[in-house]
C-alpha positions in Angstrom: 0.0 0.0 0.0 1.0 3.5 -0.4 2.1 6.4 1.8 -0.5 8.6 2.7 -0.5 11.7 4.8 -3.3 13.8 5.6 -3.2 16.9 7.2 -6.8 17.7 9.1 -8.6 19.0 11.9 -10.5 17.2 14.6 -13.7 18.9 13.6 -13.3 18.8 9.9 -16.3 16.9 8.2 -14.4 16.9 4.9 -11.4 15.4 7.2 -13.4 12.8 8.5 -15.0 12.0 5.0 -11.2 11.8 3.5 -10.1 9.1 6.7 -13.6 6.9 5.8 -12.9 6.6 2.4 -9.3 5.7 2.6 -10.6 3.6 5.8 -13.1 2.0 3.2 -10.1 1.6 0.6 -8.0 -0.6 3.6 -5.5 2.3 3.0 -3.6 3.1 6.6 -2.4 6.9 6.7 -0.3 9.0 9.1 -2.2 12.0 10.1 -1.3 15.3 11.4 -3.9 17.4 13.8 -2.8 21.0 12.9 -5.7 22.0 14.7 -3.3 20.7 17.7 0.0 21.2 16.0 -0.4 24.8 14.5 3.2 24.5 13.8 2.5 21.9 11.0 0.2 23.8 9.2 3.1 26.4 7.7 4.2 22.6 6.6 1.0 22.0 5.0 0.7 25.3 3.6 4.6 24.4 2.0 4.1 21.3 0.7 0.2 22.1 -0.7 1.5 24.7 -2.9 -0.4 27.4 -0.7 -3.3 26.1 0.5 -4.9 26.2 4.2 -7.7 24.3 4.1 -8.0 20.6 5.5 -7.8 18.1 5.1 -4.6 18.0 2.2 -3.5 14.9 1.2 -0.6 13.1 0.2 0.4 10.0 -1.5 3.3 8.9 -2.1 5.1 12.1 -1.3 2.6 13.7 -4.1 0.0 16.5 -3.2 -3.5 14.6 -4.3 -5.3 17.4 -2.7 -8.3 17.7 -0.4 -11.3 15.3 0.0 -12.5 16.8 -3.1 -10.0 15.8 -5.0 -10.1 12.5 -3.5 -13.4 11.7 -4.0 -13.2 12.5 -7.7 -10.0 10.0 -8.2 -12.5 7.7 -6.3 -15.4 8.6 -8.9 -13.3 8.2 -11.9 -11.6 4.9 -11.2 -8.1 6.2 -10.3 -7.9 5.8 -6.8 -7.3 2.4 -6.7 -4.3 2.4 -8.6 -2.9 5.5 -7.0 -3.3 3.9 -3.7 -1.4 0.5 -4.9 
């Protein structure tokens, strides 16, 4: 499986949407609270070319986005192999 990273917050609904479907997926994930680690987020913000919204995701060391994003890998059959 691949490595995923998710950046979120603990009362995100798009964060806890992203984390279900990769939960759905079998996909494990290392996620970072920047709600509780505010110094991460100027990492997000870095690495997810200048966004500040949660959740962003990662795979692979690639930005994929947020659950938007996700969710339309999902929808057009891509997520599967991204995830492999």
């Amino acid at each position: 499986m691949a490595q995923i990273e998710i950046y979120t917050t603990s009362t995100c609904r798009y964060c806890h949407a992203a984390k279900r479907l990769l939960t759905q997926k079998g996909a494990s994930f290392a996620e970072t609270d920047v709600g509780r680690n505010p110094d991460k987020k100027t990492e997000m913000i870095q690495r997810a070319n200048g966004r500040r919204t949660v959740p962003q995701i990662f795979i692979k060391g690639e930005h994929v986005g947020g659950y938007d994003d996700l969710s339309a890998l999902e929808r057009a059959g891509k997520l599967d192999n991204l995830l492999a």
